[in-house]
C-alpha positions in Angstrom: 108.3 66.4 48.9 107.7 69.4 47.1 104.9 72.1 47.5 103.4 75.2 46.5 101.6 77.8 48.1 97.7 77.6 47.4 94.3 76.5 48.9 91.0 75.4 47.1 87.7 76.6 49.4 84.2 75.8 48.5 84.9 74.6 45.3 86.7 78.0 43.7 89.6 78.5 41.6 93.4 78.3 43.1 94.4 81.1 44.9 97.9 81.8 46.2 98.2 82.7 50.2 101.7 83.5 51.8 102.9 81.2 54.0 100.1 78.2 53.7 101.3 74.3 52.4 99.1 72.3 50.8 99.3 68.3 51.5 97.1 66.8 48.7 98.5 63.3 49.3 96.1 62.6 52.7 93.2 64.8 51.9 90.9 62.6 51.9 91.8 60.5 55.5 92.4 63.8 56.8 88.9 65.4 56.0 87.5 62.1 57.2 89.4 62.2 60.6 88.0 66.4 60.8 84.7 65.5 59.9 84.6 63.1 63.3 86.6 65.2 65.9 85.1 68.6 64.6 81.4 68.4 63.2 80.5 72.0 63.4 83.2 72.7 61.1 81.3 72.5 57.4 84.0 74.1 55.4 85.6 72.8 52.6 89.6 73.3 54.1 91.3 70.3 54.1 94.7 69.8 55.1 97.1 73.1 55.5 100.6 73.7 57.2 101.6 77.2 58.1 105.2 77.8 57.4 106.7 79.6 60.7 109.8 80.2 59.3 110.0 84.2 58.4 111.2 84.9 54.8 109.7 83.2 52.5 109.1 84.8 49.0 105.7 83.9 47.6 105.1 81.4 45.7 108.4 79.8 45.9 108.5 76.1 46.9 109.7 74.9 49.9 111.7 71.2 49.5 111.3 68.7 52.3 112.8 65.7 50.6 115.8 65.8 52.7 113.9 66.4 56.3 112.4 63.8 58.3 109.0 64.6 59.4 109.8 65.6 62.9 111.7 68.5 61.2 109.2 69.5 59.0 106.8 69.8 62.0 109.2 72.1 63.0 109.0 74.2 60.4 105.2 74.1 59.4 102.7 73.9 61.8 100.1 71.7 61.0 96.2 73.0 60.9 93.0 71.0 59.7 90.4 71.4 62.4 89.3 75.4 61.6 87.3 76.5 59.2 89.0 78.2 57.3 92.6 79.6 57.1 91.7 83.1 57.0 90.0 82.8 60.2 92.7 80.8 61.7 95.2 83.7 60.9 93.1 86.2 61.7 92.7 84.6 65.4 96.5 83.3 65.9 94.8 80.0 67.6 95.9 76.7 68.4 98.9 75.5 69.8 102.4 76.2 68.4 105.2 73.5 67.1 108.4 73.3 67.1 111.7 75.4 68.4 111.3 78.3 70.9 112.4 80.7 73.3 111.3 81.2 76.3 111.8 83.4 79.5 110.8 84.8 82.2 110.9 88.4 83.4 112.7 89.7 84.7 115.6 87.0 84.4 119.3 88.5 84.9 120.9 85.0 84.9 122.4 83.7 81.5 120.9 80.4 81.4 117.2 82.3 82.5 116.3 82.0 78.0 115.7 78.2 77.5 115.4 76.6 74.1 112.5 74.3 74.0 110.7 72.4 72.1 107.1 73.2 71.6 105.1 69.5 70.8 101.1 69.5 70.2 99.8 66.0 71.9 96.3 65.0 70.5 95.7 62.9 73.9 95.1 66.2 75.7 93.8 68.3 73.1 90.0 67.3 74.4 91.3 68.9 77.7 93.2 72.2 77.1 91.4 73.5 73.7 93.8 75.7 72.0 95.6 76.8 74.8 96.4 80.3 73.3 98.2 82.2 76.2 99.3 78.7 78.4 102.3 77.0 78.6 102.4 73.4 79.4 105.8 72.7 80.9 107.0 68.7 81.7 107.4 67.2 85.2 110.5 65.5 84.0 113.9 66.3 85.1 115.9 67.1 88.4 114.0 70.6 88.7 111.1 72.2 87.2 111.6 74.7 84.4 110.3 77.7 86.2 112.1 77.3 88.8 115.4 77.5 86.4 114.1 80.3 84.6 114.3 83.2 87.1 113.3 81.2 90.2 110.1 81.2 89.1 106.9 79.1 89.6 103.3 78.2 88.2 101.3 80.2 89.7 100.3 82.5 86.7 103.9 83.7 85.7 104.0 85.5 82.6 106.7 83.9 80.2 107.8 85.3 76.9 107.9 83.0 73.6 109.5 83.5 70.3 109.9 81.3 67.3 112.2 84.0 65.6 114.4 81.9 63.5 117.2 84.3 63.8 117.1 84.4 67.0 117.4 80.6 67.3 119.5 80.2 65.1 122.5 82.4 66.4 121.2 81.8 70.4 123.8 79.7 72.5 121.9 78.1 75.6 123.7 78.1 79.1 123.6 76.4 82.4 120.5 76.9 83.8 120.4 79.4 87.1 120.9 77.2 90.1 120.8 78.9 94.0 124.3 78.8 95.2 123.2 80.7 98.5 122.2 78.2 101.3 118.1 79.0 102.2 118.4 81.0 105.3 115.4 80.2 107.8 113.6 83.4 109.3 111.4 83.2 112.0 108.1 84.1 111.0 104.8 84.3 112.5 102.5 81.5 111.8 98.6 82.4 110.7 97.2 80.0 113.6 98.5 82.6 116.0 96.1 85.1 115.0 92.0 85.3 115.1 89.9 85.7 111.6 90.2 89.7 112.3 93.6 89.8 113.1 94.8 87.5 110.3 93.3 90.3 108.1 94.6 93.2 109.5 98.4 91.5 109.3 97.5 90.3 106.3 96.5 93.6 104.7 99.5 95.6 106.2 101.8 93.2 104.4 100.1 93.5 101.2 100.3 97.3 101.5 104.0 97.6 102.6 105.2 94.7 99.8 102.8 96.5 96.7 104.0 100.1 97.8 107.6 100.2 99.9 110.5 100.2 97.5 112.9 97.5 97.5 116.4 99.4 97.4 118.4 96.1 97.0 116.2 95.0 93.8 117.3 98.2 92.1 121.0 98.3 93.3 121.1 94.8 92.1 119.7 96.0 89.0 121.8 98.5 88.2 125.1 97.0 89.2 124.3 94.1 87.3 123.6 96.1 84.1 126.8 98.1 84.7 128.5 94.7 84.5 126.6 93.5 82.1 127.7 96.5 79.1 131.6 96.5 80.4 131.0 92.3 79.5 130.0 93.1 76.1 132.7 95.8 75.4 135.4 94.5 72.7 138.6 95.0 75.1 136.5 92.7 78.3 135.8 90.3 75.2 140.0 89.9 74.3 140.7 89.8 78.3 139.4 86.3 79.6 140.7 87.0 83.0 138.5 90.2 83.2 135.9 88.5 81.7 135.7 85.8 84.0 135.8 88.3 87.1 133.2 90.5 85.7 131.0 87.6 84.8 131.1 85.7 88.5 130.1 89.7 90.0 127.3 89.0 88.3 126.4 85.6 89.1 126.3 87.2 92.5 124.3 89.6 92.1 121.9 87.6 90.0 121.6 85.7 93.6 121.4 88.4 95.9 118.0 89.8 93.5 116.6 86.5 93.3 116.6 86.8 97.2 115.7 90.3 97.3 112.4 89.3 95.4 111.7 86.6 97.7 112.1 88.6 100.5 108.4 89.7 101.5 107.5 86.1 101.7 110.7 84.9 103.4 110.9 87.6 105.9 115.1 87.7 105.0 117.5 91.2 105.0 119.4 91.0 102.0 122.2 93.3 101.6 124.7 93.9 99.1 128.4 93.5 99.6 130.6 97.2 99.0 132.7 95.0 96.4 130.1 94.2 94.3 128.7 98.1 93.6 129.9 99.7 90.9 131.4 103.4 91.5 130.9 104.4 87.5 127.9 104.0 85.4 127.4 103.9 81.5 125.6 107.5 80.1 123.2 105.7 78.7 121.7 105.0 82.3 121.6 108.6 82.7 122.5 108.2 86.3 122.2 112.5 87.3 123.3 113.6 90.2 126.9 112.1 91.2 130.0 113.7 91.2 131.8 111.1 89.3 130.9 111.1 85.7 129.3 108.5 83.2 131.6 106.9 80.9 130.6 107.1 77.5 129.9 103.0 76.5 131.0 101.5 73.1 128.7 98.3 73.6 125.7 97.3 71.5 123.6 98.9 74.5 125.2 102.4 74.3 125.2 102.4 70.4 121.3 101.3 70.8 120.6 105.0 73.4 123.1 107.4 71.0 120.9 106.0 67.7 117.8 106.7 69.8 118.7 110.2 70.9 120.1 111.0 67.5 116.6 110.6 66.8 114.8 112.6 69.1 113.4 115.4 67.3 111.5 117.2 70.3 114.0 119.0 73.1 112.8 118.1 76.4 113.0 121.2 78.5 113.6 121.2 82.0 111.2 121.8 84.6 110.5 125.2 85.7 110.4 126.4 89.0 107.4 128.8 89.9 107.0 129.7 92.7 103.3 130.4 94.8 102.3 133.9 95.5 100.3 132.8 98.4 103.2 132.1 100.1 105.9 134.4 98.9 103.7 136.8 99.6 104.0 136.6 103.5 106.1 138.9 105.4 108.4 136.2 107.4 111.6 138.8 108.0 111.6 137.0 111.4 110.6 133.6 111.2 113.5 133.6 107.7 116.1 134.7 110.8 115.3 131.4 112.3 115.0 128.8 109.7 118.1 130.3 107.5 120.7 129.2 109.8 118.5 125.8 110.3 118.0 125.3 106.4 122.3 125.5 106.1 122.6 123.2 108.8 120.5 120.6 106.8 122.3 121.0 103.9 125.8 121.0 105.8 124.1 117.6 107.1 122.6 116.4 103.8 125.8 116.5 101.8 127.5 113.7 102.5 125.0 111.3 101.9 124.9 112.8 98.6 128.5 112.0 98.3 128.6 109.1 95.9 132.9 108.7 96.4 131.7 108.4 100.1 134.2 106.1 102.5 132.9 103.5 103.2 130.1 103.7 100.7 126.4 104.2 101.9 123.6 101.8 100.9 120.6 103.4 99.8 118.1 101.7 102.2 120.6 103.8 104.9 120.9 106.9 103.4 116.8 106.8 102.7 116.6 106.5 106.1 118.9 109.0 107.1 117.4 111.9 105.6 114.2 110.5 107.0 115.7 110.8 110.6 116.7 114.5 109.3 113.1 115.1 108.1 111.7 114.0 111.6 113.9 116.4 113.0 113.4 119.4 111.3 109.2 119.0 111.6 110.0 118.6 115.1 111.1 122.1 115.2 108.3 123.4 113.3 105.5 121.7 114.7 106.8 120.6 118.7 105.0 117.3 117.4 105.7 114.3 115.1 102.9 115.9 112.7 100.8 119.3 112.7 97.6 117.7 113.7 99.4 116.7 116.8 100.8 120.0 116.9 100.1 122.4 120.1 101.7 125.5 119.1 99.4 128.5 117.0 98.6 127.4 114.1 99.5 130.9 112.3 102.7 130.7 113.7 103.7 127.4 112.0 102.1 128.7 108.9 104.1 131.9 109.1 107.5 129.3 109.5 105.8 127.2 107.0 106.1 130.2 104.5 109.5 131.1 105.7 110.7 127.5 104.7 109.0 127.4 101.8 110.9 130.7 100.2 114.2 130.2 101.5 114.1 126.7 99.8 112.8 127.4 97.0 115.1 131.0 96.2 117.7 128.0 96.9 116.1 126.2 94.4 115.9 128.9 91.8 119.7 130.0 92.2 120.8 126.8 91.2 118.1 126.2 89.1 117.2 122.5 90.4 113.6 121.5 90.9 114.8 118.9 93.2 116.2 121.2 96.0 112.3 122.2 96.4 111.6 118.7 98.2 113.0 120.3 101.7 110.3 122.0 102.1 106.8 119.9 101.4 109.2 116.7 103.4 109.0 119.1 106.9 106.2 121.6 106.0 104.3 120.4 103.6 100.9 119.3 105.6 101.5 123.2 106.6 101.9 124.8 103.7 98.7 122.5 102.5 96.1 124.0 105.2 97.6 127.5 104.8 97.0 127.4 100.9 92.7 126.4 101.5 92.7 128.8 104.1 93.6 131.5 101.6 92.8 130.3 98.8 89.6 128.3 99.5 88.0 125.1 98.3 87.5 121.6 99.7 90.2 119.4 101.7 90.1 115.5 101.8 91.8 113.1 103.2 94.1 110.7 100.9 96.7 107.9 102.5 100.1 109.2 101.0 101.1 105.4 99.8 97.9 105.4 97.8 97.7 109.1 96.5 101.8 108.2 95.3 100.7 105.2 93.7 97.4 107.0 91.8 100.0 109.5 90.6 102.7 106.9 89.1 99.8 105.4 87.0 98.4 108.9 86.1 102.3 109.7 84.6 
């Protein structure tokens, strides 16, 4: 069979549209057949395909003679119930045909990308319309495919579909992801235990510590996974199978441990990751800042990808300044500075360590969070005699004078070595000090804003 691209409406003269087949030979059943399902539909569009393969020149024939019908379905998709082909493209309605990919974010495992076959079934068509944004997956087979792609389920996942022919062509599907980790029962409170109130007080605390405390294992996972992931696609891992192969089951690890890091809030389980599975050295294009051990510079199709970007950038980003407030540099704090110098240098003698990526054994970073959170607690002990100021006995012009003495020993600290991030000392242990002390001098109005929420309002303002 052999076609051209064009379309007659309303009676006017040929005109040539990319992309759009003409089938003449069943016109007339056709128009029949969308005269009885769709009787709203008066216009004079009768039987079009629209090629989904990318590429194709105008106005150059596309030969089908030596495809069977199933494979041209696959390459045109078949459209006879709009009202025009404009409109239809225009709209990017009804149901798609053929090949695709599709996958689930955020999949790490190699078999998470499935090849599929996308089928239009007039039985349900009365039922699910177009279906523009849903998937209907099958009920066949030993597992569901959500739960292969990303240990994921139906209950509004977001999946991502392409019918790039490229990518189909070249893409080599694996073995689906498959838990190789034994479920682990926790112990968990049942909701029967609880009265209406209390259900929705535990209820709501849950919500708030899943949506806003950070999951330290996800990221580690993550990131040691990516790390992997570039050395894998390096030429010289490529040539070394036996590397490859080590390399490659790291990660079928890891992809495990996140799977089980992401169902943690709902099963109630630690997860931890084993010291033999982090990675001591990270690829520049991660920009990891901060460790003593420098990036090496990667040669995959991942660093390539960052240099071509930067090699782009035309704007120099510069770094953040560091400006000090008046209002409390200001203050004369010769003696309250006597006190908190030596206490300052004790935190950083403290605090190094824990910065100490070459650290033996290595630190995880849900411990060394909480470490400097025990050092924090400490030091706003000394300042206030209480866990917080509003619990604080002593005169409140005395903690603001100690307040002011932190702040500008931290932040001359700060300046010297010209790092914005050394600054965090102080607003961590005096910062609901140094807070009051500014309205007080400065004036204006104070509210009062949960710190989980006023973070989150500041992520989505950035």
């Amino acid at each position: 069979m052999r076609g051209t691209l064009w379309h007659t409406c309303c009676g006017t003269r040929t005109k040539r549209i990319k992309h759009v087949f003409k089938d003449s030979g069943k016109a007339d059943k056709i128009k029949e057949e969308r005269k009885e399902r769709n009787k709203k539909c008066t216009s004079s569009v009768r039987c079009y395909f629209v090629c989904t393969e990318s590429g194709w020149g105008r106005g150059v024939p596309h030969f089908l003679s030596d495809r069977t019908i199933g494979d041209a379905r696959k390459i045109f998709m078949h459209i006879h119930t709009v009202p025009s082909v404009a409109k239809y493209l225009a709209s990017d309605n009804g149901p798609i045909s053929g090949e695709v990919l599709v996958y689930k974010h955020p999949g790490l495992h190699f078999g998470d990308i499935h090849v599929l076959t996308a089928i239009f079934s007039k039985d349900i068509q009365d039922v699910v319309g177009d279906s523009k944004y849903a998937i209907l997956f099958p009920i066949s087979g030993p597992r569901s495919l959500a739960d292969e792609m990303a240990n994921s389920d139906f209950d509004g996942d977001i999946y991502w579909v392409s019918r790039n022919p490229q990518l189909l062509k070249y893409f080599k599907q694996s073995e689906p992801w498959y838990p190789r980790n034994p479920p682990r029962k926790t112990e968990q409170e049942k909701p029967q235990k609880y009265d209406a109130s209390e259900l929705e007080s535990v209820l709501f605390r849950e919500f708030v510590r899943t949506r806003f405390t950070p999951s330290y294992v996800l990221g580690a996972a993550a990131d040691c996974w990516l790390v992997y992931m570039d050395r894998l696609l390096t030429s010289e891992v490529e040539e070394n199978k036996t590397e490859w192969e080590l390399i490659k089951a790291k990660m079928l690890k890891l992809v495990d441990i996140y799977y089980d890091a992401l169902d943690a809030p709902k099963t109630g389980n630690k997860i931890t990751i084993p010291g033999y599975l982090r990675v001591k050295i990270y690829p520049h294009f991660m920009e990891r800042k901060g460790y003593t051990v420098p990036p090496y510079h990667s040669t995959s199709v991942l660093g390539k990808i960052y240099d071509e970007a930067e090699s782009q950038q035309s704007e120099t980003v510069h770094p953040i300044k560091i400006s000090p407030l008046t209002c409390f540099t200001e203050e004369e704090v010769t003696e309250e500075r006597k006190i908190w110098g030596p206490r300052y240098q004790e935190y950083l003698k403290l605090s190094s360590p824990l910065c100490d990526v070459n650290r033996k054994p290595p630190i995880s970073k849900e411990e060394k969070n909480m470490r400097f959170q025990e050092l924090f607690k400490h030091y706003k002990q000394m300042l206030y005699e209480a866990v917080e100021l509003e619990e604080s006995q002593r005169n409140r012009f005395v903690v603001f004078k100690e307040a002011c003495a932190i702040y500008q020993i931290v932040y001359e600290k700060a300046l010297q070595k010209d790092d914005v991030g050394k600054c965090g000392f102080a607003w961590k242990v005096a910062g609901h000090a140094l807070c009051q002390f500014y309205v007080i001098k400065c004036g204006g109005d104070t509210t009062l804003v949960n710190m989980q929420v006023l973070r989150e309002a500041f992520k989505r303002g950035a």
